[in-house]
Backbone as CSV, one residue per row, in Angstrom:
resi,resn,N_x,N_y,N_z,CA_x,CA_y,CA_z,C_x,C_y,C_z
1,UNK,0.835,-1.183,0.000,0.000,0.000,0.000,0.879,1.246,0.000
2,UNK,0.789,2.200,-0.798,1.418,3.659,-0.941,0.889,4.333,0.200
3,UNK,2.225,5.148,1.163,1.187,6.493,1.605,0.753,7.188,1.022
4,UNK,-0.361,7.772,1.371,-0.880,8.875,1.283,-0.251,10.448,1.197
5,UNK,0.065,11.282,-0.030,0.022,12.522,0.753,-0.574,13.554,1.585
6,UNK,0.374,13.789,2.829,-0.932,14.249,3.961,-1.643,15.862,3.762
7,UNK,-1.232,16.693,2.550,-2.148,17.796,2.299,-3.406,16.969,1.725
8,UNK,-2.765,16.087,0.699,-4.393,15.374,0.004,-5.360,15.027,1.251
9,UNK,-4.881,14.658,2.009,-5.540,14.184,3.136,-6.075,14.613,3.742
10,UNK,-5.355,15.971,4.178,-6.420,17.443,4.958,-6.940,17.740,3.926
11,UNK,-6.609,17.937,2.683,-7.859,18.339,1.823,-9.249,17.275,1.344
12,UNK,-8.778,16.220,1.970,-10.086,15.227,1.723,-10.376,15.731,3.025
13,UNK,-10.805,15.316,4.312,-10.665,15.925,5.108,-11.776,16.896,5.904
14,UNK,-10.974,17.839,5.173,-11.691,19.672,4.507,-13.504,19.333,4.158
15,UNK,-12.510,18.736,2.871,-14.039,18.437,1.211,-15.187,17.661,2.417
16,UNK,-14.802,16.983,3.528,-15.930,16.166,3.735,-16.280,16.800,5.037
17,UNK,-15.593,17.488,5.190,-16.483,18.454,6.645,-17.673,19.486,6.060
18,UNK,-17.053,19.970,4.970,-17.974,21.017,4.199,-18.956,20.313,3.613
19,UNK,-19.055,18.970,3.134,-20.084,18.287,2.403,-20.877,17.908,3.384
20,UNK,-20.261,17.395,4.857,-20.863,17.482,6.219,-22.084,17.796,6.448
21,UNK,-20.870,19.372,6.814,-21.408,20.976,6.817,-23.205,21.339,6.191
22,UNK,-22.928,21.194,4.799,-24.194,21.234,3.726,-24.966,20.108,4.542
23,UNK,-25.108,19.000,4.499,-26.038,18.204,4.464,-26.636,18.532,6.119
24,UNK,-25.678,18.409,6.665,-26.485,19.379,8.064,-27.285,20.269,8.160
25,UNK,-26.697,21.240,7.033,-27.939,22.634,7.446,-28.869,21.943,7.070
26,UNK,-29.354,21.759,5.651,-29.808,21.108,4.709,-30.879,20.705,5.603
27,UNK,-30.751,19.375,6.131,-31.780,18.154,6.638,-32.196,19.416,8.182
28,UNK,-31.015,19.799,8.689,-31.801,20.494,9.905,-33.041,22.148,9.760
29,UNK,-32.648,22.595,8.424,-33.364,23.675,8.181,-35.162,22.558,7.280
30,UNK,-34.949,21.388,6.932,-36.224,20.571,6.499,-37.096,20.193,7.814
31,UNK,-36.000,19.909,8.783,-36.753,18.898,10.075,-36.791,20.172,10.894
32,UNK,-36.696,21.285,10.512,-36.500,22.246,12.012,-36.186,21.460,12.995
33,UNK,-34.998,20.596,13.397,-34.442,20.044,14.545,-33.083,20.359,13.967
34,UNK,-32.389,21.167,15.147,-30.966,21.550,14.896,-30.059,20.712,15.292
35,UNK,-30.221,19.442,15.843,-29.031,18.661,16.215,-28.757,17.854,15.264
36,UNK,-29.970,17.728,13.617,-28.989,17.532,12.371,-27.608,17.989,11.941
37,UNK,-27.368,19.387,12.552,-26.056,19.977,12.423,-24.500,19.347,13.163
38,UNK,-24.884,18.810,14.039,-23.555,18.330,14.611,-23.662,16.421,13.764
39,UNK,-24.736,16.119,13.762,-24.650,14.754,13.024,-24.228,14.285,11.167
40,UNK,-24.758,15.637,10.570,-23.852,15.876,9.369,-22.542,16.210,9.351
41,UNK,-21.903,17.691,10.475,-20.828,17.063,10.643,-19.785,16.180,10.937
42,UNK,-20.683,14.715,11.722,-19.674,13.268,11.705,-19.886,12.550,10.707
43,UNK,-21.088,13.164,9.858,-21.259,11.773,8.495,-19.679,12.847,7.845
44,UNK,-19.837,14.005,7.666,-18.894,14.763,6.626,-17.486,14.255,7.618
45,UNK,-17.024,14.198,8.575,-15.696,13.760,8.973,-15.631,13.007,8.707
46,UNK,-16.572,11.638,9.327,-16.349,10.193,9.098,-15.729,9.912,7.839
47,UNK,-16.829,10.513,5.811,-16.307,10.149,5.259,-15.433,10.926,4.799
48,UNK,-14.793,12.020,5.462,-13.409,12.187,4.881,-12.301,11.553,5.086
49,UNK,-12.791,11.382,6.396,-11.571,10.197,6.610,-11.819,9.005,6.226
50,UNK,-12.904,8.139,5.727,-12.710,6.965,5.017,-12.557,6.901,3.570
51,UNK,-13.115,8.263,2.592,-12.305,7.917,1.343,-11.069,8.221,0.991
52,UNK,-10.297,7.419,0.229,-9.111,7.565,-0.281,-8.777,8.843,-1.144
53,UNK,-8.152,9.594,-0.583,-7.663,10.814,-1.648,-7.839,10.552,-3.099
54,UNK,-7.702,11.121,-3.693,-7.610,10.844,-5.707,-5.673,10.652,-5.447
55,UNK,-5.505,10.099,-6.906,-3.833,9.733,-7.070,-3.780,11.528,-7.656
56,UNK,-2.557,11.469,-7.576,-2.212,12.592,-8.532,-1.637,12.492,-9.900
C-alpha cells in the first residue's frame, strides 16, 4: 500500500467536513431540529476520513 500525501488528506478531510457541513444545514433547516447539524458534521468527517484521496 502507498502512503498517502498528507495535504491530500487534509484536503479530503476539509471536502468532507464542508459536504458534512451542507447536508447538516440542509436536513436540519427541512426537520427544524438543529441537532442535524452536529450529526452531518460526523457523516462529513467520518467520510473524509474513510475515502481515499484521488492519485495525482
Amino acid at each position: 500500500m502507498s502512503e498517502v500525501d498528507p495535504k491530500a488528506r487534509r484536503k479530503q478531510i476539509i471536502v468532507g467536513l464542508v459536504m458534512g457541513l451542507i447536508v447538516g444545514v440542509v436536513v436540519s433547516a427541512l426537520t427544524a431540529f438543529w441537532l442535524w447539524l452536529p450529526a452531518g458534521l460526523a457523516l462529513g468527517l467520518a467520510s473524509g476520513v474513510i475515502i481515499k484521496p484521488p492519485a495525482e
